[in-house]
C-alpha positions, -999 to 999 in steps of 0.1 A, spaced: -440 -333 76 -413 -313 65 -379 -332 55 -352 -320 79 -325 -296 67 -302 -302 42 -279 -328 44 -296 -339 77 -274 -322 98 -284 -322 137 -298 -292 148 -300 -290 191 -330 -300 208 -353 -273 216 -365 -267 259 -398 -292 261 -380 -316 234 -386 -352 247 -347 -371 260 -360 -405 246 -391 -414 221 -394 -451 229 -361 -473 232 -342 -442 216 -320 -416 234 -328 -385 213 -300 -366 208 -311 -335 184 -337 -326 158 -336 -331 119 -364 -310 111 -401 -298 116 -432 -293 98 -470 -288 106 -473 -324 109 -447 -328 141 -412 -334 145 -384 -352 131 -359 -361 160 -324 -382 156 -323 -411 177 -295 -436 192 -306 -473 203 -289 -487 227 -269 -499 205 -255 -471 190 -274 -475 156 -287 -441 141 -328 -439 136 -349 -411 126 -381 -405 149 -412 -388 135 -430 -378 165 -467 -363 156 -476 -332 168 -500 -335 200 -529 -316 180 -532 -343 153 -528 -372 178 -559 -359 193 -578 -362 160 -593 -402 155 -591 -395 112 -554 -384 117 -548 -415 138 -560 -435 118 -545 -424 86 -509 -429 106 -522 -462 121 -525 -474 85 -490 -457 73 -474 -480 98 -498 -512 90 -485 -503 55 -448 -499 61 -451 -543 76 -462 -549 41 -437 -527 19 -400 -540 22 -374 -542 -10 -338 -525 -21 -339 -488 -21 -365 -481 3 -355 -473 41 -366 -499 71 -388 -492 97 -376 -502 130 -399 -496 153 -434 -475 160 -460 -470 184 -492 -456 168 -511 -458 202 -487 -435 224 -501 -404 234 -477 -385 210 -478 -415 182 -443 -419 166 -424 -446 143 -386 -448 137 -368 -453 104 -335 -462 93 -311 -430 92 -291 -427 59 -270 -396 49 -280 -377 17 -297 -348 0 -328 -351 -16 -329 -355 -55 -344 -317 -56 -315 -307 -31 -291 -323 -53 -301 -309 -87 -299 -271 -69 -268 -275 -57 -251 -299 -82 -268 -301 -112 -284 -333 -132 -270 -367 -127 -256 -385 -157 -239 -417 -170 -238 -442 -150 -251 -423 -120 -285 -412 -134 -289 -451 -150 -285 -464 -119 -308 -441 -104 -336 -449 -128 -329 -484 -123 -330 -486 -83 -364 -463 -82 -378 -491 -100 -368 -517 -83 -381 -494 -55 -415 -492 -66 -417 -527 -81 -410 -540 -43 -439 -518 -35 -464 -526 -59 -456 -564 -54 -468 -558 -17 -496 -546 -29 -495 -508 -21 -492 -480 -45 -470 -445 -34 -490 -420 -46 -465 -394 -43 -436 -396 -62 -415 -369 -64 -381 -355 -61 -385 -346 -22 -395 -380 -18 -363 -397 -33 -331 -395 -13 -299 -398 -25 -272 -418 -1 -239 -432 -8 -254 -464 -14 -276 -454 -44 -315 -434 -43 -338 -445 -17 -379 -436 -20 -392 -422 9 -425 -408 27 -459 -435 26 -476 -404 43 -504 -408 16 -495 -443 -3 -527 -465 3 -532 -507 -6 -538 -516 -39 -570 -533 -26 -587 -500 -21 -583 -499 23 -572 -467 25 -577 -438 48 -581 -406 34 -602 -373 30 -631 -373 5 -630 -356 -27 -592 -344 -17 -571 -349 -46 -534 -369 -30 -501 -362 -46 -478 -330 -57 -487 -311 -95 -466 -318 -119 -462 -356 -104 -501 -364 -106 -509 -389 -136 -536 -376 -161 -558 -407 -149 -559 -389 -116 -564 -356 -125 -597 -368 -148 -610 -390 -126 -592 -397 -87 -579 -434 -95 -547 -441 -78 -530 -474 -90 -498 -487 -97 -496 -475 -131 -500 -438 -117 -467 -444 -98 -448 -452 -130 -464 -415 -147 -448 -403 -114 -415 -426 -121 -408 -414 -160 -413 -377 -147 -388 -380 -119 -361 -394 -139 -363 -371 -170 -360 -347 -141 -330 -361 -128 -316 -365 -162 -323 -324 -169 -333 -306 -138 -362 -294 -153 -396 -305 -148 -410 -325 -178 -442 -303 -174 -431 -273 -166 -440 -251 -134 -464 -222 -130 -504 -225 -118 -517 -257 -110 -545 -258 -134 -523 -247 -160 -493 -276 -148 -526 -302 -148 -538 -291 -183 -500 -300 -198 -500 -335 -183 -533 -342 -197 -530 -329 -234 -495 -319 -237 -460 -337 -244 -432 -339 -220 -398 -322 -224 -379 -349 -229 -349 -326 -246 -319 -330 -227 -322 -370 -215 -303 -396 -232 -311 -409 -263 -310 -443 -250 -334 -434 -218 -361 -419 -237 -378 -444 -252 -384 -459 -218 -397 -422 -201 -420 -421 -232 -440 -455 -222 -438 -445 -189 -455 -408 -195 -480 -425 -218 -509 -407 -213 -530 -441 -210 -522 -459 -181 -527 -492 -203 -496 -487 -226 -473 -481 -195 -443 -507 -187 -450 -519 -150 -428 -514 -122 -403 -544 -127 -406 -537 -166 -391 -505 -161 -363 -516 -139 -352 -546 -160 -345 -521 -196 -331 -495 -171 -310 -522 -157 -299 -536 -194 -288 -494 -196 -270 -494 -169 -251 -529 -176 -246 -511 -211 -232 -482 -196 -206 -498 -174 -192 -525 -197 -157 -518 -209 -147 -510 -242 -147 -545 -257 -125 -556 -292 -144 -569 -317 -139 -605 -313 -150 -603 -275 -182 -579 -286 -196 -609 -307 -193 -633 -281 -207 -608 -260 -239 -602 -282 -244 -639 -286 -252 -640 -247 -282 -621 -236 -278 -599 -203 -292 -614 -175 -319 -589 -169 -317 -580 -129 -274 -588 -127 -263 -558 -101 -234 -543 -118 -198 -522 -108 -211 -496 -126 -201 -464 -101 -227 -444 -79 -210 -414 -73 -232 -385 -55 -218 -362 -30 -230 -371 6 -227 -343 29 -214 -355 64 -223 -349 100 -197 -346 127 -219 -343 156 -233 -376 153 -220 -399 184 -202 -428 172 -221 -458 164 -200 -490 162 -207 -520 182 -199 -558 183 -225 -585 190 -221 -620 202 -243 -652 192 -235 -683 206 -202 -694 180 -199 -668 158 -196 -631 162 -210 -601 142 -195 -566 142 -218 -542 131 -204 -510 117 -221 -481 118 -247 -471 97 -247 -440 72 -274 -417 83 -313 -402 74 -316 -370 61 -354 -377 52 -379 -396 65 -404 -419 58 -435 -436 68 -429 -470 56 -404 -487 42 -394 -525 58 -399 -540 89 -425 -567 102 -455 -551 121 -438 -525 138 -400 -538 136 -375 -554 121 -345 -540 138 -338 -569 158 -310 -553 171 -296 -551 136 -278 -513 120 -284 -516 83 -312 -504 56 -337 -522 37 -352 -551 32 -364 -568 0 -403 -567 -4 -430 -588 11 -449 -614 -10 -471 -605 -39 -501 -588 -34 -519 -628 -49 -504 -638 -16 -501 -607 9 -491 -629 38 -466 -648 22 -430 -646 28 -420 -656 -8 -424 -639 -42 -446 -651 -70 -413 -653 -96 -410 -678 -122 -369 -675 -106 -356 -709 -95 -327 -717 -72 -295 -720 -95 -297 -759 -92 -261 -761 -104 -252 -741 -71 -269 -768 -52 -245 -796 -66 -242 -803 -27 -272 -823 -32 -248 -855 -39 -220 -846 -15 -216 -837 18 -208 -802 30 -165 -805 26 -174 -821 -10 -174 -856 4 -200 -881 -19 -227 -894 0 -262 -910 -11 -278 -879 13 -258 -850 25 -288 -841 44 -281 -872 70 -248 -859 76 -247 -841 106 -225 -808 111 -197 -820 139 -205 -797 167 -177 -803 183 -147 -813 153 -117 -818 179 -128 -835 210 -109 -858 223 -76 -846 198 -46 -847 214 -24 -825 191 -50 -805 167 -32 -783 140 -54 -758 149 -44 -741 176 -67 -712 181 -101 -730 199 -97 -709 229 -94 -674 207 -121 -649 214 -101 -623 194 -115 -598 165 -96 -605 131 -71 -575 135 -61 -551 107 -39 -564 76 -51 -603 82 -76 -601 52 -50 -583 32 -23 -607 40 -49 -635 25 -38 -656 -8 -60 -678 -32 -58 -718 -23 -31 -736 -24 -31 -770 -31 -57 -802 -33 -77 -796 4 -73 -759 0 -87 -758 -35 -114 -785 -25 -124 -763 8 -126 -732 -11 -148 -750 -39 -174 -769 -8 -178 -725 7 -188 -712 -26 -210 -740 -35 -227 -736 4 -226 -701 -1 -244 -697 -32 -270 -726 -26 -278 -703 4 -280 -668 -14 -293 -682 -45 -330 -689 -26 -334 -653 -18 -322 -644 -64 -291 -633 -49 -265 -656 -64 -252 -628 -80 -231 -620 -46 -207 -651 -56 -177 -652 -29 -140 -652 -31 -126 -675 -9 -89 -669 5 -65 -683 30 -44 -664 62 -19 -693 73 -9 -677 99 -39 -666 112 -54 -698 108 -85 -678 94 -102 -688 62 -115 -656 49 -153 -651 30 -155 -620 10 -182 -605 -11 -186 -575 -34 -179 -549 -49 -215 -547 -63 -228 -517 -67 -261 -498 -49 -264 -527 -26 -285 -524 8 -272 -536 37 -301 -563 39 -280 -580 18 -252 -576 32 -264 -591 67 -274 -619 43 -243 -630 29 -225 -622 65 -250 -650 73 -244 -675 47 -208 -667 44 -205 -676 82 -227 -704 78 -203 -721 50 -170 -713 63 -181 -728 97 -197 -761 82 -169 -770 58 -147 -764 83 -159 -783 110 -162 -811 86 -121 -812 72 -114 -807 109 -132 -837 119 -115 -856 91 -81 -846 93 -76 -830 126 -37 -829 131 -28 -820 97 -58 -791 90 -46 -756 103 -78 -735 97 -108 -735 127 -115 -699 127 -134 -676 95 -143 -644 86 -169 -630 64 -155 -596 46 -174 -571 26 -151 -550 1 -166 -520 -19 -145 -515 -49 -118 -534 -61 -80 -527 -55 -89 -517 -17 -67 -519 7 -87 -533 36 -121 -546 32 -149 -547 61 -153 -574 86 -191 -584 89 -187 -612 107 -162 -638 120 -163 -672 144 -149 -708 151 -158 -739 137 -151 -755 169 -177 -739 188 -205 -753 168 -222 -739 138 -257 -739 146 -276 -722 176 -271 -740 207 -242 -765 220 -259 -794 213 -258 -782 175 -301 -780 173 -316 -758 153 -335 -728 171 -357 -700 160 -333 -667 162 -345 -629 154 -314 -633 128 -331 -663 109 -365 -648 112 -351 -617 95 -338 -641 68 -371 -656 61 -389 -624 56 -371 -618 23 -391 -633 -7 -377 -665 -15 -372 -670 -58 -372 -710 -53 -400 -723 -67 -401 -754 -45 -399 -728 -14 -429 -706 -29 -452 -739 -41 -452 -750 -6 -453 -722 15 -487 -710 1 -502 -743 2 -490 -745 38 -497 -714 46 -536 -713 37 -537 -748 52 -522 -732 84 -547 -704 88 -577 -724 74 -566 -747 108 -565 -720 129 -598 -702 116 -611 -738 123 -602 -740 160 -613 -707 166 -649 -724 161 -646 -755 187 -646 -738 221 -616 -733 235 -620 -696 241 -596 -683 216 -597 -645 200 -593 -642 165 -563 -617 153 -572 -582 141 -561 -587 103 -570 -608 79 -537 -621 69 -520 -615 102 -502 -654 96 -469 -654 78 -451 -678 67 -408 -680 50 -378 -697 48 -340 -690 63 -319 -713 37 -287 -704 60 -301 -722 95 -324 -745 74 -356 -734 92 -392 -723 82 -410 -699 102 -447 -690 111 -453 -656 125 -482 -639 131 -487 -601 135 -507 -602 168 -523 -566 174 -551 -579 192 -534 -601 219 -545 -635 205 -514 -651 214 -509 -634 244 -507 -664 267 -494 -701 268 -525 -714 260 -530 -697 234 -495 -703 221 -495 -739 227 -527 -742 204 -508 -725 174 -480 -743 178 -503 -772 177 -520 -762 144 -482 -747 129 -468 -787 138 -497 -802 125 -500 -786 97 -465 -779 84 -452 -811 93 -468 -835 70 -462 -810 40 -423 -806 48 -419 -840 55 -438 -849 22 -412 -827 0 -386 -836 24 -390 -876 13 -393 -869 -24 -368 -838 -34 -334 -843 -28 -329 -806 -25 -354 -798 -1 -334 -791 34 -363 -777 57 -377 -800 83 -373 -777 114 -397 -747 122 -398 -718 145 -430 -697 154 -431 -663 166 -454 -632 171 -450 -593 171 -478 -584 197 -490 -554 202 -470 -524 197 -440 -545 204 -406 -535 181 -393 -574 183 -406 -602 173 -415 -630 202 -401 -668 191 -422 -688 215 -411 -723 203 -390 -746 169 -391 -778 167 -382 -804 139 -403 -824 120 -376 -855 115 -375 -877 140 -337 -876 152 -334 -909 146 -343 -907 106 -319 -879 107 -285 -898 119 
């Protein structure tokens, strides 16, 4: 399929075009090639999607539907910074389509035509995502197979890799023509071209090519006849003349010619990263350089450094700005930059991960050792220091278990004369209120801001992303304790919707908490969660605000219930090794269960993948979930529901109870299950529960 026009401008809908592909008004087309149509989409919501709608002549042929069956079953598996979600798909329509994440930009051959090669800062960062792209890939256990400069995008929040039209699972289950060689000239590894093996390692040949030709805008082997494009990436040497001195030796191991002496994926990203960090660090005295050099970069730290591409913009778009309410706190959702390519896989869980949510990527799914597992296979731990709540309770208070503490639901019931004035406030934060903020002030204000960041970062630092530490200010007036994060460079908005969570999440608890305990002298019930981009601005984004008076968790009575939100959360691979030991013990225990009970009568159907059970961890609502990607219907009805629920309970419990009594740090007791049947684009939470008894627990 052809990428749409440049810049993804809207072109008009054409007399036989559809008014809505699924749950999305169409509103124009992006482009059009032999495969089908590209269309530009509005949910309900107002959130911009891509749809790639196949052409009715391919939907008729079984080989084509199956190779897009598989490019969707791929996209559930692939998920990770700089790639593009998918939200939603239906390969079983009678015109099969899928829907991706729309996000402004040229692509990287656009670019180079129009504005030459990327440098400095730019082009390290752009090495540096692409990796990090292809390393989330590869750890899902899928390889590209066609990377190239159409198939890299470049938006104003950094390069995205695009188009699983012909990637495949490292396993070997792919769908595709026999004796056809897959990929573009010029981009093909020599492996490929001698023998047809597509791996991993073929992907990074692609990877060195496409950034020496960012660096240059020329292709490393040249152009001209295939054969004679084929013969110089098998015997010749690339042209290298041009990059950085500092790059090359990096795009050499990657263009090896054996596949053997290239860096992987996450190799590649972490001395591009160490580049980039290089690149962006102020001009240091001497004195401050040594102390500098004594401390090793921490390999994977996002940096300021500046992205700075020219994104061309789209007036016809409708606008796309909405706020969302759940239960005590409030999200608004800004719109989200738009797709000028699009892709075939990039995030979601089997067929979605939307869940009513406008923003871009998702990290990857868990190692291809585990492919059902919600967690990666990192030797990363939680920054224990983060979790110093272990000893206190969530305002800082020392307890012998902060996890028998519960969170007041309800802080100022029965208070006469609260200092807080503002319970019965369902306003937005307006403009000026975060600028109008000021650092603490003072013993509780000081000790407040302290009890956020620690909450904050105990929650981020599970999902390796401690590096998004929070500022923490105060609007008197406002009676608003404000949450910000940023600026960090080439960030996706997965992340963002992260830390809006945990930043909610820690305002409202510690709050609730000094509320309960000094309620007529504490002015502050009501947070916001901000996001700013670059330092010195004037007015930084509101992700998210709420009350700590209207409870912090997901119902009134303060319990703890599966949401789409939290499920989101959990799909992100968890670096906590605590989190990763016991979710794939629990998690072969739960599906060796369930295999079992298949076997003893009670008329169950088995589900239509091998590792349809899935299994993570949301560190901001303290939950685990078990999901299950149900194609075939096997948890179509209650009783069939109420047995997995049976096997999850029985199962999970005992384990999470187990760490629960011996690791102070362990927090997760409760559990949610849910299922995305069929061609469904949400996942179905059919039940949560808690382990604890509630008497242990208080």
């Amino acid at each position: 399929m052809s990428a749409p026009a440049s810049g993804g401008r809207i072109q008009p809908a054409r007399p036989g075009d559809p008014s809505r592909v699924g749950p999305y008004r169409v509103v124009g087309r992006l482009g059009a090639g032999g495969m089908g149509t590209v269309y530009a989409g509005l949910a309900d919501s107002g959130e911009r999607v891509a749809v790639k709608v196949i052409h009715p002549l391919h939907a008729d042929d079984p080989e084509f539907r199956a190779r897009f069956r598989r490019e969707v079953r791929l996209s559930t598996r692939v998920r990770g910074p700089f790639l593009l979600p998918l939200l939603a798909a239906d390969p079983e329509a009678e015109a099969p389509w899928l829907a991706t994440a729309y996000a402004a930009g040229l692509t990287l051959t656009e670019h180079l035509a129009t504005h030459g090669p990327l440098t400095g800062a730019t082009l390290y960062t752009f090495a540096t995502g692409t990796a990090q792209a292809l390393a989330a890939i590869h750890v899902a256990g899928v390889v590209h197979r066609d990377v190239k400069p159409q198939n890299v995008l470049l938006t104003a929040a950094g390069p995205r890799i695009l188009d699983f039209g012909i990637a495949h699972a490292a396993d070997g289950t792919s769908v595709t023509r026999t004796g056809v060689l897959t990929g573009t000239p010029g981009w093909i590894s020599p492996e490929h071209y001698r023998s047809g093996v597509t791996a991993a390692e073929g992907d990074i040949f692609g990877w060195g090519a496409l950034v020496a030709y960012a660096a240059t805008g020329r292709l490393p082997f040249g152009s001209g006849a295939p054969e004679a494009v084929a013969y110089r990436v098998i015997s010749g040497r690339p042209d290298l003349d041009g990059v950085p001195e500092s790059l090359k030796g990096i795009l050499e191991q990657a263009l090896a010619k054996e596949p053997d002496e290239r860096p992987d994926a996450d190799e590649a990203a972490d001395a591009c990263a160490r580049l980039l960090n290089a690149e962006s660090t102020q001009v240091l005295d001497s004195d401050t350089v040594a102390e500098a050099n004594s401390t090793p970069t921490l390999v994977g730290e996002p940096t300021t450094a500046q992205w700075s591409v020219p994104v061309p913009e789209d007036p016809s778009w409708p606008p796309a700005t909405s706020v969302r309410e759940g239960s005590s706190r409030r999200r608004v959702v800004v719109s989200v930059v738009a797709v000028a390519a699009v892709v075939g896989a990039s995030a979601g869980g089997v067929l979605a991960f939307g869940h009513s949510r406008g923003h871009t990527a998702r990290p990857s799914a868990a190692a291809a050792s585990t492919p059902a597992l919600g967690v990666h296979a990192s030797d990363a731990t939680s920054d224990r220091t983060a979790t110093a709540v272990a000893s206190t309770d969530v305002a800082g208070h020392a307890v012998s278990d902060p996890r028998a503490v519960p969170v007041p639901t309800d802080p100022l019931a029965g208070v006469a004369d609260p200092a807080f004035t503002r319970s019965d406030d369902e306003t937005q934060p307006v403009p000026g209120e975060w600028s109008a903020g000021r650092d603490a002030d003072g013993t509780a204000e000081r000790g407040t801001a302290a009890a956020i960041r620690r909450q904050v970062t105990a929650m981020l630092s599970t999902k390796d992303m401690a590096f998004m530490t929070p500022t923490v200010t105060f609007n008197r007036q406002a009676q608003t304790v404000m949450v910000t994060g940023g600026p960090v460079s080439t960030l996706t908005d997965d992340y963002k919707e992260v830390f809006r969570r945990a930043g909610e999440m820690g305002a409202c608890t510690v709050l609730a908490q000094r509320l309960k305990d000094a309620p007529t002298n504490w002015p502050y019930g009501r947070f916001s969660v901000y996001w700013k981009d670059y330092d010195g601005q004037d007015e930084a984004s509101v992700l998210g605000f709420g009350k700590a008076t209207a409870g912090c968790y997901t119902d009134e009575a303060g319990r703890r219930q599966g949401t789409t939100e939290g499920m989101a959360t959990a799909e992100i691979p968890s670096s906590d090794k605590d989190e990763i030991r016991l979710a794939s013990g629990t998690l072969r225990a739960i599906t060796a269960a369930w295999n079992t009970r298949l076997t003893q009568g009670y008329g169950l159907e088995p589900f239509d993948r091998d590792d349809a059970i899935t299994l993570g961890f949301d560190p901001v609502e303290k939950m685990m979930y078990v999901w299950a990607h149900d194609g075939s219907g096997a948890l179509g009805g209650r009783a069939q529901q109420s047995h997995f629920q049976d096997v999850v309970s029985k199962t999970a419990c005992p384990r999470l109870l187990a760490e629960y009594n011996t690791n102070k740090h362990w927090n997760y007791t409760h559990w949610a299950i849910a299922a995305y049947q069929g061609n469904s684009a949400w996942p179905q939470i059919f039940t949560s529960g808690d382990c604890l008894p509630t008497e242990s627990r208080h």
